[in-house]
Structures are given as C-alpha cells and as structure tokens.
KOLFIVEX-13926 format. One record per atom (N, C-alpha, C): x, z, y; residue in one letter. Coordinates in pm, whole numbers, plus 32768, in hexadecimal, padded with zeros to 4 digits. Layout:
<nodes>
XZYA/...
</nodes>
This chain:
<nodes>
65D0C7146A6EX/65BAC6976A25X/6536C69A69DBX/64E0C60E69F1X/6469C60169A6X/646CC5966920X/6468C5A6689BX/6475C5836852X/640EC55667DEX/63F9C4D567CCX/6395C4B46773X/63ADC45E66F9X/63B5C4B66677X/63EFC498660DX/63A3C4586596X/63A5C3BA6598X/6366C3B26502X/6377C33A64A2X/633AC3326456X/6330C30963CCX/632FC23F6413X/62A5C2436425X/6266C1C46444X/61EEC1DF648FX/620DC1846511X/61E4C1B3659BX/6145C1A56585X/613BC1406578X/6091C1096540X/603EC16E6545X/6096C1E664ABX/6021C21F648FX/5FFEC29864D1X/6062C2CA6565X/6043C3236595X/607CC3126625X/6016C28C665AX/6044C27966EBX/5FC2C2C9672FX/5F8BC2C566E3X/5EDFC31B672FX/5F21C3BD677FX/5FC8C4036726X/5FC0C4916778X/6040C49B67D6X/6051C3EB6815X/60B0C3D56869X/607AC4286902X/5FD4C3F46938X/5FBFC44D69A8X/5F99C4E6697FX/5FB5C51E6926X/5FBBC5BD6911X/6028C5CF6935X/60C5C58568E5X/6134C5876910X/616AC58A69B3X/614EC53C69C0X/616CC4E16A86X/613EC4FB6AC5X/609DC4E56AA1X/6071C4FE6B42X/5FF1C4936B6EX/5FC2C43F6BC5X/5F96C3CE6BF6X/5FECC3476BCBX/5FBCC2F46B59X/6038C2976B40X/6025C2156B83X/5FA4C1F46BA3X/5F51C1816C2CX/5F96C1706C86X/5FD8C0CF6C59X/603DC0AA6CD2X/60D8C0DA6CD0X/60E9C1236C7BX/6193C1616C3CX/61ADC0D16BDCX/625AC0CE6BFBX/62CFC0966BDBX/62DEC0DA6B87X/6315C0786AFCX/634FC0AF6AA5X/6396C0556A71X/6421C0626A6DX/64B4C0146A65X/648FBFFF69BCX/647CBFB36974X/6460BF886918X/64DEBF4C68D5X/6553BF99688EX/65ACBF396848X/657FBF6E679BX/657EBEA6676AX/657BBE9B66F8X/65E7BE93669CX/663CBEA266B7X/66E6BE8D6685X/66FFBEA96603X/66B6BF3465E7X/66DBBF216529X/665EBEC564D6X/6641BE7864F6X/65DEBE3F64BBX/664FBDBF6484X/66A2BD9464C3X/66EBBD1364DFX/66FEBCDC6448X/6720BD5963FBX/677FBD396368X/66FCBD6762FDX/6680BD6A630EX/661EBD8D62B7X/65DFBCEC62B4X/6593BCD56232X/654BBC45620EX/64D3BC8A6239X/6491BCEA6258X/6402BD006265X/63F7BD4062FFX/63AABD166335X/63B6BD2063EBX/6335BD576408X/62BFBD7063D4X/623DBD656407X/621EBDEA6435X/6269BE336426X/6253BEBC645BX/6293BE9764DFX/62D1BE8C64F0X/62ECBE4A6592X/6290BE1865FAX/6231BDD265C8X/61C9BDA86603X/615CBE0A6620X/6175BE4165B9X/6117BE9A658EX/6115BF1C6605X/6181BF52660FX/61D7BF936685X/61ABBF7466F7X/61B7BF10674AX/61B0BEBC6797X/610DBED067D6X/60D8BE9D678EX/6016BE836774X/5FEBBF546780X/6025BF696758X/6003C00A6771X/6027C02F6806X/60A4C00D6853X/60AFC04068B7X/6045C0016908X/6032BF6B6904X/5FF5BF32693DX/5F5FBF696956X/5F2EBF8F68E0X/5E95BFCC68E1X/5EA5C08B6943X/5F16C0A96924X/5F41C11B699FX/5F28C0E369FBX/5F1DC0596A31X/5F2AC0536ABFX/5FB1C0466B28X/5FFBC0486ABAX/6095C0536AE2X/60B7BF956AEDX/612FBFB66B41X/616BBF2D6B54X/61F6BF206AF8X/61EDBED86A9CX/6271BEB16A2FX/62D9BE5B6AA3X/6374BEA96AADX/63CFBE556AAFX/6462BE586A3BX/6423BDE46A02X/648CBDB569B7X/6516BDC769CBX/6581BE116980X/6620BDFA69A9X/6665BE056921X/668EBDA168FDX/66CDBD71686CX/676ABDA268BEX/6788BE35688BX/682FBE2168C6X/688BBDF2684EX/6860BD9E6815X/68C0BD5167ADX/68FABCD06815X/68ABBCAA6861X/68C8BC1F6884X/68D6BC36693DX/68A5BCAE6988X/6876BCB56A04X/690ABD006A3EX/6927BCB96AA6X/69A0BCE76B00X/6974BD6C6B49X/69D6BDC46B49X/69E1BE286B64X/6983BE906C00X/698FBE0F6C63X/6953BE2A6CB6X/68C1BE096CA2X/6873BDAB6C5EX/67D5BDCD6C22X/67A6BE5E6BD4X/684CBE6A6B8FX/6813BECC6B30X/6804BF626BA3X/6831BF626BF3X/6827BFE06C5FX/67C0BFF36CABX/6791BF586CC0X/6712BF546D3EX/66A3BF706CECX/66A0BF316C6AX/6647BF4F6C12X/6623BFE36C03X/667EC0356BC4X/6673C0996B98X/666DC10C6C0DX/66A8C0FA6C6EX/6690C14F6CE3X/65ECC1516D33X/65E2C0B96D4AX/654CC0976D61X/64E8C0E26D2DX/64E1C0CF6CA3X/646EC0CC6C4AX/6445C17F6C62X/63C9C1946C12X/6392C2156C5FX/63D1C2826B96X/63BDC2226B2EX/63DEC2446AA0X/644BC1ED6A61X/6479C22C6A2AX/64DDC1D369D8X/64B0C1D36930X/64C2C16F68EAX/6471C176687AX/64E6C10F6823X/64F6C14567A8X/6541C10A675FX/6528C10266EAX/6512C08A66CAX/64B5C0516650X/6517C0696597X/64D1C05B6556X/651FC07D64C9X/654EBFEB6497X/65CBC0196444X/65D8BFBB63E6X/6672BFD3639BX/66C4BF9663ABX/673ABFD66354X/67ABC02763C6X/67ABC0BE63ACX/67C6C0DA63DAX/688DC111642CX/68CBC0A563B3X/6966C0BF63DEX/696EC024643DX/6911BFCF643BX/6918BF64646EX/690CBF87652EX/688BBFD06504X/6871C00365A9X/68B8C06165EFX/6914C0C165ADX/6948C10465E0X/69DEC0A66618X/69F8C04865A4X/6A89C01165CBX/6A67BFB46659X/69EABF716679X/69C8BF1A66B9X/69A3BF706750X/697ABFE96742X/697FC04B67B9X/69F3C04667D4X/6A4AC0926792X/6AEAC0A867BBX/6B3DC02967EFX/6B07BFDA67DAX/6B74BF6A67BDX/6B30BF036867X/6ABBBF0D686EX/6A98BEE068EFX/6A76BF636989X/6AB0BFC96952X/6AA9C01269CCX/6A37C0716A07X/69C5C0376983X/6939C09B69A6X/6947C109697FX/6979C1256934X/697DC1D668EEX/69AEC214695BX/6A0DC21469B4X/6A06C2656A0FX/69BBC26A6A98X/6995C1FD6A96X/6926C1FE6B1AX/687EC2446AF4X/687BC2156A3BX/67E2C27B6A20X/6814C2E96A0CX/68ADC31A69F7X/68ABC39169F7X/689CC3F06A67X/68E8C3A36AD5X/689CC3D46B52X/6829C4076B6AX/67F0C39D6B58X/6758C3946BB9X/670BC4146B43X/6738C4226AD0X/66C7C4686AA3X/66F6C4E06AB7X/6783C4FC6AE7X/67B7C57E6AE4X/6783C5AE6B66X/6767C57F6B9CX/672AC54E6C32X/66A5C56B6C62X/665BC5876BDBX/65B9C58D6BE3X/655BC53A6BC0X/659DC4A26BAAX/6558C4366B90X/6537C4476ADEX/64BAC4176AC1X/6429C4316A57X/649FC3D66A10X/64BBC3FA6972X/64F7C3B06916X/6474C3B16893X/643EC31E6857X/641DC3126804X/6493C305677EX/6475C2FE66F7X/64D0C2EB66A8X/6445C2BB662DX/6480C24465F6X/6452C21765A4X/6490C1F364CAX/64A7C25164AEX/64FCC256642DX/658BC23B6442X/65BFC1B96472X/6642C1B86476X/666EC20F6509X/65F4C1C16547X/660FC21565ECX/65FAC28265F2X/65AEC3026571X/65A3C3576592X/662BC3CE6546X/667AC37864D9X/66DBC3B264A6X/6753C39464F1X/6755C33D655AX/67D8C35265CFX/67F2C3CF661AX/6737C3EE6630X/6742C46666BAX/6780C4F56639X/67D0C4D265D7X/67E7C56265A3X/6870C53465ABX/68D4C5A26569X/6960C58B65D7X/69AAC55C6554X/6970C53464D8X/69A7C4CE6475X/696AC4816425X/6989C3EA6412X/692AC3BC63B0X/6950C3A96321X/69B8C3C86324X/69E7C3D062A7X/6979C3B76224X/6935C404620AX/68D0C46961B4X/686FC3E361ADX/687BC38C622DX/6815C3166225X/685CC2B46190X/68D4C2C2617EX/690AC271611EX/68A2C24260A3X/687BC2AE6073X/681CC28A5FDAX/679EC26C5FF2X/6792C253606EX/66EFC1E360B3X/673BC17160DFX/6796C164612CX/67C8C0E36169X/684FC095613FX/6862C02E6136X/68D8C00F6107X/6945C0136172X/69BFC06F6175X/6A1AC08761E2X/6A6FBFE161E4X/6A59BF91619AX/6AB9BF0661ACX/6A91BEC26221X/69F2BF06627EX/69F7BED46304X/6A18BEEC6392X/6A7CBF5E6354X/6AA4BF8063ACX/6B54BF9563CCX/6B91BF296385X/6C2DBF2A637BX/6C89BF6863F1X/6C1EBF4E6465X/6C9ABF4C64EFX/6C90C00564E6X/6C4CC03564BAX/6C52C0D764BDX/6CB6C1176488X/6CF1C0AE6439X/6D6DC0CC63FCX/6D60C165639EX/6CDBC19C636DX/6CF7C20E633AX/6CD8C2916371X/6CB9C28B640BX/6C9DC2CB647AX/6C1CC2D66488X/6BBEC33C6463X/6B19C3296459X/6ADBC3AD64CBX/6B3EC3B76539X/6AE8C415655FX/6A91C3DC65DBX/6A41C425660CX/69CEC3EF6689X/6992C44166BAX/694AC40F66F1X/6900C446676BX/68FDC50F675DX/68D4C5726701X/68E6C5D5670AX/6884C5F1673EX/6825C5B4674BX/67B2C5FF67BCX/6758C69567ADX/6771C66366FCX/6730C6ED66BFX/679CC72D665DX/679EC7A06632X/6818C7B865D4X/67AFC7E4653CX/6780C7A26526X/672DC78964A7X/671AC710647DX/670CC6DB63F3X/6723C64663C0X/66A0C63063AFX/6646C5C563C7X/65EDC59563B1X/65E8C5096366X/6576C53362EFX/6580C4F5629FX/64F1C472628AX/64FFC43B62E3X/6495C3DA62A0X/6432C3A06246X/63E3C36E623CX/6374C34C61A2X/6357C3AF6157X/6374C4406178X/6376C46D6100X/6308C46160BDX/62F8C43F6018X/62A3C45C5FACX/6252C3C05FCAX/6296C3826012X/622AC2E36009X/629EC2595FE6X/624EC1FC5F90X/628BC1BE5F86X/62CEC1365FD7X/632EC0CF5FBAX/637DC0E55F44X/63DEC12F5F5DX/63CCC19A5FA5X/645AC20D5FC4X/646EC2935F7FX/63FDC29B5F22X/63B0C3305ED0X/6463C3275EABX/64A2C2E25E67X/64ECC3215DEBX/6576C3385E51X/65A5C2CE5EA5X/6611C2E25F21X/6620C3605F43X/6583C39E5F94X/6586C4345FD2X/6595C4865F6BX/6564C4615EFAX/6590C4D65E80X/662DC4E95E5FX/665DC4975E7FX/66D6C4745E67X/6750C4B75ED0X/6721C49B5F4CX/6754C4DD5FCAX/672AC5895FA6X/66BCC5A05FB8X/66CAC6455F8FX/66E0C6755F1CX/6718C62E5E77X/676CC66F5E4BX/6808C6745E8AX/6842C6165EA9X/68A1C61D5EC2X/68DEC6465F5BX/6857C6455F9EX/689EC6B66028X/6860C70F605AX/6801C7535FE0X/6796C7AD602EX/67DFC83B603CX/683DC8446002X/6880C8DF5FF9X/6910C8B66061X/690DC84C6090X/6968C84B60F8X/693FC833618EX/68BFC7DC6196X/68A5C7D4622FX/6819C8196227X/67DCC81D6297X/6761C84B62D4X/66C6C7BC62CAX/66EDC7CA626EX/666EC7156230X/65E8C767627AX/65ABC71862B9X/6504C7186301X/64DEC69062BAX/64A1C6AC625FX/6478C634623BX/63ECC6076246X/63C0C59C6266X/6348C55462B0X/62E2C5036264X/6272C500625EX/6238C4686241X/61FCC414628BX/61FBC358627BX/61C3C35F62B1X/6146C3696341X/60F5C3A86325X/60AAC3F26378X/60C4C44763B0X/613AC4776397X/614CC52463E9X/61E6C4E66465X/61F2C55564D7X/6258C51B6524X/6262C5A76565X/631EC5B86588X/6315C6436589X/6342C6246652X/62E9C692668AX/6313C6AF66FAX/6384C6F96733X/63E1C6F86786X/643EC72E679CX/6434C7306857X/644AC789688FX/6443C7B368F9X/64C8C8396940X/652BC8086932X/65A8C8696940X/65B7C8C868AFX/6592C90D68C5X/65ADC9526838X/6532C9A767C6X/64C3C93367E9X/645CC94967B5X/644BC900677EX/63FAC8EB66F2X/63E8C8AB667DX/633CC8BE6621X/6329C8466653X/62B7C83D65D5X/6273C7D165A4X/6249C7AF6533X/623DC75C64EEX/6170C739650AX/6170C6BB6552X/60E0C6A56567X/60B2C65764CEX/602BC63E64DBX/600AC5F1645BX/5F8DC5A164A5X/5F8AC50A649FX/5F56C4CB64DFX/5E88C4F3649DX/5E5DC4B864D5X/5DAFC49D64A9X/5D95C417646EX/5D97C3CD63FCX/5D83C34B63EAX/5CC4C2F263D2X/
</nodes>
C-alpha cells in the first residue's frame, strides 16, 4: 500500500510526483464528501486547481448522493483516489452507509495510490475516535458509536498540527490521548508517506 497523508493538500501537492510517479494524464477519483457539513469550502477548490496544475484529470464522486455502481467505476477507473477534508464522522458515516468504504478499501489494499486529506487522512488510521475534539461527532449519527476505519496504518495521524484555528483542538487531542495511541502529528505543510510498513514525514518547499 501507497499512502499519502496530509494536513491541506494545497500546501504540499508539489511532492505528489516524488510520491507516484509521472502524474500527466493520471485519474484521480476525487471525493469531496466531508466537506458537505462545513460552511467554508474553498479548500476544495483549492484541491482541485492543484491536481489540475499536476496535469492530472479530476473525477468528481460525491458518494453522499452517487449510486453504488458510479461509485465502483469511479474508483476502480481512476489511476488515485483522493479524499478531501472536512468533518470527519460525517465522511466516514457517508462511506459506510453508501458502500464505498469497502470498495476503497479494496482497491487500496490492492495497490491503488491513496491520498488523504485531514478528515481523509484520519480515516486511513483504524480509529477516528481521537478526531472527536477537532470535529463534531453529531455528523455522524448513523455510526451509532462505532468509529473504526480503514486501518491502513496502525498509527494515528494527527492533522494541523501547531496551525490555526486547530492550535488548541490538537493540543487537546495529545493531552488526552498521547499516552494511549501512537499520535504522528502533522502540519500543514508536512505529509507523512507510508509505503507498507515504512514511514516518513515529508515537509513541503513553499
């Protein structure tokens, strides 16, 4: 499994072809899904306008609203899968609940390039629990309480760290779970690579 972990894509789409490879003319399954329940969207665009200057081709797949068989052709198709930030018990319930969580779990278990973008990048760890004191869990009711996921890495990654307005959240998350989970915590600019059972934390050039 190839794994690309971060903060906010923007600021470190420049060490996607260090990551990948040739990205000219690559698919990349583009779901925006935790964005749905946030008032501020522009990092989305923002997202978007970065792959685009890769050279990459954006396909859109909102699996909040997209029947099951788009969400397969989509995600099987595409050459990356990329999953944008925003509240993150919302996106996980909206994976589960339309059938994608196990088809990206596939494909990435599979070999297929997983981006992760803050909410998308605290799914690929095998709980989000810990996301609680950044995100509000009331968007995610159908989870019923049930926060586990994807597992891709068995270390928690922690988003924004030390930038705002999340400085005091992440402070908050590693008092209260740093002596219980494995916190990698991020800013930012930095995005940690994962490659089977290798680990390291890049730091973009701005």
């Amino acid at each position: 499994m190839k794994l690309f972990l971060c903060s906010y894509f923007k600021k470190v789409a420049n060490l996607i072809p260090k990551a990948f490879g040739e990205c000219s003319g690559k698919k990349v399954c583009y779901i925006p899904t935790a964005g749905i329940p946030e008032p501020y969207k522009e990092y989305l665009q923002k997202s978007k306008d970065a792959f685009t200057r890769l050279g990459m081709e954006v396909v859109e797949l909102e699996v909040h609203t997209a029947p099951k068989e788009e969400i397969k052709q989509k995600v099987t198709e595409c050459d990356l899968i990329f999953v944008a930030g925003g509240n993150t018990f919302f996106l996980l319930q909206e994976l589960k609940e339309s059938g994608a969580y196990d088809i990206i779990y596939h494909e990435v278990k599979n070999g297929k390039f997983y981006i992760g973008e803050s909410a998308g990048t605290i799914i690929a760890c095998k709980d989000i629990e810990y996301a609680g004191l950044v995100d509000s869990m009331e968007e995610g009711p159908k989870l019923k309480g049930n926060y586990s996921s994807f597992g891709f890495v068995n270390y928690f990654v922690l988003p924004h760290y030390t930038c705002e307005p999340f400085r005091e959240a992440c402070e908050n998350v590693i008092k209260q779970y740093g002596d219980k989970l494995d916190l990698r915590p991020i800013t930012n600019s930095q995005a940690v690579f994962a490659d089977n059972d290798k680990f390291e934390v890049w730091t973009a050039s701005q």
